[in-house]
N, C-alpha and C positions, 0 to 999 in steps of 0.2 A: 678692583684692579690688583691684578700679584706686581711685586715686585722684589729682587733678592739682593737686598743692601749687603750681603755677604761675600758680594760679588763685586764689587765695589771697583771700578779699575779693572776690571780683569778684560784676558786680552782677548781681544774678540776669535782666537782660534778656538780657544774655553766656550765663551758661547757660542758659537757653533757645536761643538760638542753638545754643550748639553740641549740645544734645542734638537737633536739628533736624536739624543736616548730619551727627553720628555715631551719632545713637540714643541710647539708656537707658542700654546699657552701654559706651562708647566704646572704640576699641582703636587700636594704634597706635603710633608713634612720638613721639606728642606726649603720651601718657599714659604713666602708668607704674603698674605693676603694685608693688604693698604684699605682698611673701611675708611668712607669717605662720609663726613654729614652735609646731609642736604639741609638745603635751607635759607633764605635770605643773610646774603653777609659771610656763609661760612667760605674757608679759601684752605685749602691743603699746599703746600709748597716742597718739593725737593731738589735735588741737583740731579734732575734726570740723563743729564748729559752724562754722568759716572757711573751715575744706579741704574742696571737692568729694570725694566719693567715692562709690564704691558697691559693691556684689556680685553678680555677677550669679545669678539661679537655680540653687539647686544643685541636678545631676541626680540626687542618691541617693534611696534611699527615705527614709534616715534621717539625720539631720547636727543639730547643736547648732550656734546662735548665741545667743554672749549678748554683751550692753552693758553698757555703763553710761553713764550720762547724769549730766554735772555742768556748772555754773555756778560762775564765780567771783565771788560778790554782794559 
């Protein structure tokens, strides 16, 4: 998964922008790449709602994504 914590809050005309001059899935030096461990138990967590991020298509036939979606009201 990329994701660019550098962007943190930025307004979404910015990204637009930059999905313009790098695409959907950007790549690069100026993004960074989120490895993720598999494995019973493991959990990655962020405040996706402020940090850009994304995934790009997975080429298997078969693969699991799950979420979770929270607010803090």
């Amino acid at each position: 998964m990329g994701w660019a914590p550098h962007l943190r809050d930025a307004h979404p005309d910015a990204l637009a922008l930059l999905c313009a001059d790098h695409g959907l899935f950007p790549e690069g030096d100026a993004f960074q790449t989120l490895n993720h461990a598999f494995g019973s138990g493991s959990l990655r967590a962020f405040a996706g709602y402020n940090i850009p991020h994304w995934r790009p298509p997975y080429p298997g036939e078969l693969g699991l994504l799950a979420t979770f979606s929270y607010l803090d009201l």
